[in-house]
N, C-alpha and C positions, 0 to 999 in steps of 0.2 A: 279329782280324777277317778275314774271308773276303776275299780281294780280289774277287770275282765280286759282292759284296753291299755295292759302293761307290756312295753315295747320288750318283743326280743331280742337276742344278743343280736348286732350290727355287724358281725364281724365278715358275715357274704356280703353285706355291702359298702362295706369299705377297702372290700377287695377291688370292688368293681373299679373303682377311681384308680386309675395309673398314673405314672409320668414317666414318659420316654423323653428325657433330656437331650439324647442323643437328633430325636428326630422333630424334637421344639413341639412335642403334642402331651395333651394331656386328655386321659381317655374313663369315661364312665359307663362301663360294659362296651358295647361298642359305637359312642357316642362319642365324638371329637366336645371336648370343653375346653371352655379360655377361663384365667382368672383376671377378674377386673376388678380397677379401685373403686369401692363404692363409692368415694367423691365424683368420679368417671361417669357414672350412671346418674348418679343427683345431676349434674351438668345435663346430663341429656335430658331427662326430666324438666329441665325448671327451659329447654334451649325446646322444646317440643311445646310445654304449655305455651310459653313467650310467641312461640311462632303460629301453633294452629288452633291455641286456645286450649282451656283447660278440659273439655268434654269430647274432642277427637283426642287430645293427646290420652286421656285417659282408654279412649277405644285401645289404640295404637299399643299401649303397655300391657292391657288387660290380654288382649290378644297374643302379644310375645308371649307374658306368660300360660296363657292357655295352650298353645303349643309344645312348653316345654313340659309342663304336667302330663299334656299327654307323652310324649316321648318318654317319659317314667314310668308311666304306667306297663308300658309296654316289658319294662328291665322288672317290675314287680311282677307280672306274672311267670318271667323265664327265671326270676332269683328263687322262687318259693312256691313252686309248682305242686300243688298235693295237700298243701298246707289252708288250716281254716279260715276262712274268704277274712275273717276280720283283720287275724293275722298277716296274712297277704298284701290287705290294703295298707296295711300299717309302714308298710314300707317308703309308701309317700312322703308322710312326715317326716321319717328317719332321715332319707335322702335330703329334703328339704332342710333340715338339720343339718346335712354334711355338706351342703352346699350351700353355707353358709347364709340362709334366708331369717330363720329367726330359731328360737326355741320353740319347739312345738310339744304343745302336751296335750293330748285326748282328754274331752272330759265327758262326750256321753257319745255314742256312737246307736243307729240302729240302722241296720245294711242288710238286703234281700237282695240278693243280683236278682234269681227269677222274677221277681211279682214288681222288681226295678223302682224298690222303696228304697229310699235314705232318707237318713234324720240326724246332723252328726253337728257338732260343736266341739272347738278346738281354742284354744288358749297359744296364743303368739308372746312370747317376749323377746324384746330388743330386735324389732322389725328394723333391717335397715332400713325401708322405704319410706316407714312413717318415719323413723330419725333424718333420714335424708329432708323429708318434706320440712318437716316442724324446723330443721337448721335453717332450710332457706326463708320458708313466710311465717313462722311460730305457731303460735295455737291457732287452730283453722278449724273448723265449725262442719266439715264434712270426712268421712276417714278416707286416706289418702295409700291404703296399703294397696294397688290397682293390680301391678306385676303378681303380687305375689296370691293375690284374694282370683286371677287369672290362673296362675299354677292350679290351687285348691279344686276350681271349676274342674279346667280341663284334665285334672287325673282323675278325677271323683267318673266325670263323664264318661271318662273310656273308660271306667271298670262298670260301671253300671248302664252303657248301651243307650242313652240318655243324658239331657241337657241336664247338669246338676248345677244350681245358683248357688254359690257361697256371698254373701253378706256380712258385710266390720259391724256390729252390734256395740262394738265398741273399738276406739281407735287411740294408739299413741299419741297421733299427731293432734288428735281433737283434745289433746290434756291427761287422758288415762293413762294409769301405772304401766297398763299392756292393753294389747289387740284383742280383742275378739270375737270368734268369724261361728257363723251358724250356716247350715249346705242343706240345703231337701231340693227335690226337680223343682224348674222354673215355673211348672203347672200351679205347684201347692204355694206358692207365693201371690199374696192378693198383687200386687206392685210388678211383678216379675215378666210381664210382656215390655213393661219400659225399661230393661237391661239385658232383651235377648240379641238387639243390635250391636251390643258390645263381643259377640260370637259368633253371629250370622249375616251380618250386614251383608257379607261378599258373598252369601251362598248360590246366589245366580250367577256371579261372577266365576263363580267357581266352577258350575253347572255349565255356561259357556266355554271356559276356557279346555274343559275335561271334554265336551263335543267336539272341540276346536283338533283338539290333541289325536280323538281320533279317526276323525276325518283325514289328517294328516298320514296317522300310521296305517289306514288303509290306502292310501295314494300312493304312501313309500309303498306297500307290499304290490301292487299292480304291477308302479312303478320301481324296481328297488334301485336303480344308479341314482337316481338324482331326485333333488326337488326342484321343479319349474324349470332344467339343463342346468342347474346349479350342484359343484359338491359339496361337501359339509369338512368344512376346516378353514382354519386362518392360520397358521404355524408359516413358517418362510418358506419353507420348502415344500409345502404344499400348495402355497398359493403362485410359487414359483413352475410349478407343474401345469394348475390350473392354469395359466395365464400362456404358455407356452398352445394347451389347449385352445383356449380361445382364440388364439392369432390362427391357429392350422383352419377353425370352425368355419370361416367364412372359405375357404378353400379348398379344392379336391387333392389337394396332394394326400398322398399314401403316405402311413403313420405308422410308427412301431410303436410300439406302446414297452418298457423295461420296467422289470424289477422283482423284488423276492414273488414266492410264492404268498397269495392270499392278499398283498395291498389293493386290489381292485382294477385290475386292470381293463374287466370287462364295464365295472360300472364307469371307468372313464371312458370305454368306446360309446358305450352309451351315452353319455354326456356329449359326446364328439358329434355324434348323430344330432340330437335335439334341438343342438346349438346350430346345425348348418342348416342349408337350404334343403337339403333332403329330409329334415323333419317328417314328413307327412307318407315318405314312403317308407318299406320294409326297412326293421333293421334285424338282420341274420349273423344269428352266431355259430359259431363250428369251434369244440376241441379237438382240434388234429390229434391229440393223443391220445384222448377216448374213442375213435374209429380202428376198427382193423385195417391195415395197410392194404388188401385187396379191396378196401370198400372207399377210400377216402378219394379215388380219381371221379367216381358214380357218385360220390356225395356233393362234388362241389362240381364238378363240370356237367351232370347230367347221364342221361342213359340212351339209345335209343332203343327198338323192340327188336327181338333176335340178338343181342349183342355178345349174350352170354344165357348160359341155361338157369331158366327162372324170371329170365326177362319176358317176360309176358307184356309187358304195353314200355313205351316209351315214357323219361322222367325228369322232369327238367332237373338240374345243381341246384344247388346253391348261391348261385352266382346269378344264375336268371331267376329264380327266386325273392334279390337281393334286388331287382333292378329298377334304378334311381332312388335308390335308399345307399345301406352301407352294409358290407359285408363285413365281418370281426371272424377273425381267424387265429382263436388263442392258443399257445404252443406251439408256434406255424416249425420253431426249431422242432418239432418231432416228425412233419413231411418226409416223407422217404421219397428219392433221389428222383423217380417217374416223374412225381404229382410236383415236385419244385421246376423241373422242365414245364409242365404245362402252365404253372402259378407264372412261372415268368413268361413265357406266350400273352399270356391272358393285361401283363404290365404293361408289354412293349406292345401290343395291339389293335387290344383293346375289345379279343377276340377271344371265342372259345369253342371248344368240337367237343361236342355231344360222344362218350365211350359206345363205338359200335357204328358213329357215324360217320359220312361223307362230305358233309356240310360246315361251314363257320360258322356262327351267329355271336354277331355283336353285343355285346354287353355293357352294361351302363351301373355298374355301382362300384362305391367310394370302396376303398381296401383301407381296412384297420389291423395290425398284424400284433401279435404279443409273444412276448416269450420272458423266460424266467433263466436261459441260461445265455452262454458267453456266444454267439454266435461268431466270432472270428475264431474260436478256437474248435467251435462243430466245422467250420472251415476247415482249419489246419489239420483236421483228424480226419476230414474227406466227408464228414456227412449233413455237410450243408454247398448246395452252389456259391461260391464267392457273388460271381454276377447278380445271383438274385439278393444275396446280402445286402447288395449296393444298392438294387433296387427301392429294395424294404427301408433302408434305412436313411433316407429320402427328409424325412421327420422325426428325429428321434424323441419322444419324451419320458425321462426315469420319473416311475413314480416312487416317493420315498418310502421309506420302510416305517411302521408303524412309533419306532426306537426314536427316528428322524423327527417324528411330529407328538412328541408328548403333549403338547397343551390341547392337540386336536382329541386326545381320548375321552375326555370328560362329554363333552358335544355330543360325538360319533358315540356315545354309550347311552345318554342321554335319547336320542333320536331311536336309535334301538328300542330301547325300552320302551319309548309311546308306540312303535311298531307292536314288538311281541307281545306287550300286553293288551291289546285289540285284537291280535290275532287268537291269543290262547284266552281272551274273556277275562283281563283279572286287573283290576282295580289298585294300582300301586302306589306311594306317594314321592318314591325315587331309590336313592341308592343310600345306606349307610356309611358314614364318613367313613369308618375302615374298610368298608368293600371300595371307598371311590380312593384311597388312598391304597390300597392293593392293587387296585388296574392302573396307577400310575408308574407303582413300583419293580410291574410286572417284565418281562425284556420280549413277550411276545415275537416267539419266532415266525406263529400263525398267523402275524400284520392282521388287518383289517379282517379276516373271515376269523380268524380265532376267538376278537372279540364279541361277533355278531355271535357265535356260537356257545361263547361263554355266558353273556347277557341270556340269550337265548332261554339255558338253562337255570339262570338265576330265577327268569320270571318264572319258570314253571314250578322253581321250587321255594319262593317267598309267599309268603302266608296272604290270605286274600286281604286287603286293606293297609297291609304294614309296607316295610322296607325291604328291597333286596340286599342282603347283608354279605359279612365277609364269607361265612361257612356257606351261602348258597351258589358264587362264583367259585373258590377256592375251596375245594373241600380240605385238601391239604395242605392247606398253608400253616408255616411254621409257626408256636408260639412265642414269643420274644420275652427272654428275663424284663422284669421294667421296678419301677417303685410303687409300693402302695403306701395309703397311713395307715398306721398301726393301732390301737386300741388310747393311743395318749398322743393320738394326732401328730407321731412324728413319722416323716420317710422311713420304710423301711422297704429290701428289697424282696419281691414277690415272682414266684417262679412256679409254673403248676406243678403238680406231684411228680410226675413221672418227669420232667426234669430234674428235678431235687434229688429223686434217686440216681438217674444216670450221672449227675453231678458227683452224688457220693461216692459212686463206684469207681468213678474217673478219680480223681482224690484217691481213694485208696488202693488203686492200681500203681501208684508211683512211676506212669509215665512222664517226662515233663511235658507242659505243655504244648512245645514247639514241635517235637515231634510227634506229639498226639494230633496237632491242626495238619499236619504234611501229609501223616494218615487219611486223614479225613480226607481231604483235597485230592488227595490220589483217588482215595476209593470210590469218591462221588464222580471223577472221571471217567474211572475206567466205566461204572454203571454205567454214561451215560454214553459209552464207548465211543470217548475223547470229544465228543460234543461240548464243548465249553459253554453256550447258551443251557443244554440241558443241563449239565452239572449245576452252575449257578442255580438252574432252579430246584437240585433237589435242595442244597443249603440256603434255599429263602436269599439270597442275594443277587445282583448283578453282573452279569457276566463281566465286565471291566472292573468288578472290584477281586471279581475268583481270576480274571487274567492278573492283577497286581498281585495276589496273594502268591503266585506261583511262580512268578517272576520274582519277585520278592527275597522266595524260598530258594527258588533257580540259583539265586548270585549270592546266598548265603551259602547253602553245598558249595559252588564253585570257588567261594574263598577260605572256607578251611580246607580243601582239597589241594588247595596253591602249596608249595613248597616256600 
């Protein structure tokens, strides 16, 4: 071994590896990992050759592991930032090491990222892959380390911006005491155009499917409700919405559209449009609570000339604007009492007069109506028409809240992301397990615009070619105590610095516990000034588990209070 190519202390990277028992994950920076029986992957191995033959199956493995090399690569450059490129790469191995692939020892290295020279030879012992091999067919005449001689490649690659070939010079499974592998680009290898297909075979595939992607995310942007009148979810209560929609589609009945703020209610009217017969004409949208109240009877019924000072020429609404297409009329709950008089005229009609004029003129478009609050109670309070209530709500369909359809986040982020990243030009390859396991855990009061808006910002802040991560959705997301291994490879618990200190302070404060958490729980309340969605999110948890928590606390105070 080279003494220039003696491995550093391991102790950042053995932080990196976590385990949250709590949440069934185990995490390598911010990389979702599993652990598997090596007997588990020999099965796959000998169940891959068995079926597609020994020269795809080896594509197929060389390739897993070339992807996961590179994903390494990436935690080598954010672990040891500053530090000299040899040292940096070295990281590789180590991890390789820690994830149990073989003993790795450098034995000649020579690395120029600029002038994108390598020259590197490594020494493997106790390769599972070759043990795996040699157990099932015994001594075999070609080296069989595929997985792992794929790692080597694909991280050597991404640090040096170039195809790097590693090669078994020598192989366990072919009868040697150990492995090993020698790496320069695929150019400097006489042989080395017949193992670029073990890397590249898909690259057109690739090429098409990244056009594919976004051609797509410019159609959503044109288009943003829907793809081809279709929305994006399968969860029950989404498709119970969608389906609701479709039976109204073929029909002109008037449609309410319910629900929080931000789940889409415009992109359903849109859908509602696409899907009917009216397709092909206008479809007009109005927030009633974005117009001033003297402007909203002139926005949707029209103008004539003279009607008012400034009216200089005549101006058709909204409504003749909309005609033989569909009118969308979001927050129709914010109409003031004039404009609900004329909206219901225009129901029971089918007519509308022009502000300043003498005349009727018939109109022909579909009413889609929306609103985010209780409409029988703007009744009760006098600032809604009953009658036109009844009108409106003719078709009702709730759409569910973002909380309602968990399994639809993954998709609807997904779809996002080929959108914003065509839009703002940046080449992504998806999402980070902990950023997609944080938008699951999230309780999203903003439904469906919150996470268009949070992705949004992800793409513009993940680095050009990588992943969108957790710190690029969440800047503030909480850290989570967890396990790491320690220097002798056992569990031990890991917590970053500035917990460790407020931990000690807490400890030496001699609060007890219980009413130190009752603190807490109040105080992130009242910040969130009784918002129980918001509080949950300053303490990184779930609104249903901060309502337990307080409940909880509730009927402990109430029974030492008892007599």
């Amino acid at each position: 071994m080279d003494p220039k190519l003696k491995y550093p202390p391991d102790a950042d990277l053995r932080r990196l590896l976590r385990f949250t028992p709590d949440s069934g994950a185990i995490w390598l920076g911010d990389r979702r990992m599993v652990l598997l029986h090596t007997a588990a992957l020999s099965a796959l191995r000998q169940d891959l050759i068995g079926s597609v033959g020994e020269q795809h199956a080896r594509r197929l493995l060389t390739r897993m592991g070339y992807a996961s090399g590179l994903r390494d690569a990436e935690f080598a450059k954010k672990t040891r930032p500053g530090r000299p490129l040899a040292e940096m790469f070295l990281v590789g191995p180590q991890l390789h090491m820690l994830e149990g692939a073989a003993r790795v020892t450098p034995l000649r290295m020579e690395i120029d990222a600029e002038a994108g020279r390598f020259d590197g030879e490594f020494r493997w012992d106790d390769s599972w892959e070759a043990y795996a091999h040699r157990q099932k067919y015994g001594v075999v005449d070609e080296p069989a380390c595929w997985t792992l001689l794929g790692y080597a490649s694909g991280y050597t690659s991404a640090f040096m911006g170039r195809l790097i070939l590693f090669k078994e010079v020598a192989c366990a499974a072919c009868g040697a005491d150990h492995c090993h592998i020698h790496g320069r680009p695929i150019e400097d290898w006489p042989d080395g155009e017949a193992h670029r297909h073990y890397f590249e075979d898909d690259s057109l595939l690739q090429t098409l499917q990244s056009l594919s992607l976004q051609v797509e995310a410019l159609t959503s942007t044109l288009e943003p409700a829907t793809q081809g009148g279709t929305l994006i979810g399968a969860s029950k209560a989404f498709r119970h919405a969608q389906q609701l929609l479709q039976r109204a589609a073929a029909t002109n009945v008037t449609v309410l559209l319910t629900g929080e703020t931000g789940v889409g209610k415009e992109r359903f009217a849109r859908a509602l449009h696409e899907l009917s017969e009216r397709a092909r004409a206008p479809f007009v949208a109005v927030n009633c609570a974005a117009l001033p109240a003297e402007l909203i009877e002139a926005e949707l019924f029209g103008v004539e000339k003279g009607a008012y000072t400034g009216a200089h020429a005549a101006r058709a609404g909204r409504f003749e604007r909309a005609a033989g297409g569909t009118l969308f009329l979001d927050e129709v709950g914010e109409l003031p009492l004039p404009a609900q008089a004329k909206l219901l005229r225009v129901l029971q009609e089918g007519e509308i007069e022009r502000l300043g004029g003498e005349s009727v003129r018939k109109v022909d478009a579909r009413l889609v109506a929306a609103t985010n609050v209780d409409l029988e109670a703007a009744v009760k309070g006098g600032r809604f028409r009953r009658d036109l209530m009844y009108r409106l709500n003719v078709y009702p369909i709730r759409i569910p809240s973002l909380r309602e359809r968990a399994t639809d986040i993954e998709p609807l982020a997904q779809h996002m992301l080929a959108r914003f990243s065509a839009l703002h030009h940046k080449r992504l390859s998806g999402f980070g397990d902990r950023a997609l396991q944080a938008l699951q855990r999230h309780d999203w009061p903003g439904n469906v615009r919150e996470l268009e808006n949070l992705v949004e910002r992800g793409v513009i802040l993940a680095s050009q070619g990588g992943t969108v991560e957790l710190e690029d959705l969440f800047p503030n997301w909480p850290d989570a105590v967890e396990t790491g291994v320690d220097h002798r490879g056992q569990l031990a618990a890991v917590a970053p610095p500035r917990q460790r200190e407020l931990c000690a302070r807490i400890v030496d404060c001699g609060v007890p516990l219980e009413a130190l958490e009752q603190q807490v729980l109040e105080l992130a309340v009242e910040r969130a000034r009784g918002n129980l969605s918001g509080a949950a999110r300053l303490l990184g948890m779930t609104r249903p588990q901060l309502a337990y928590r307080l409940k909880r606390r509730g009927a402990a105070a109430e029974h030492e209070e008892a007599p």
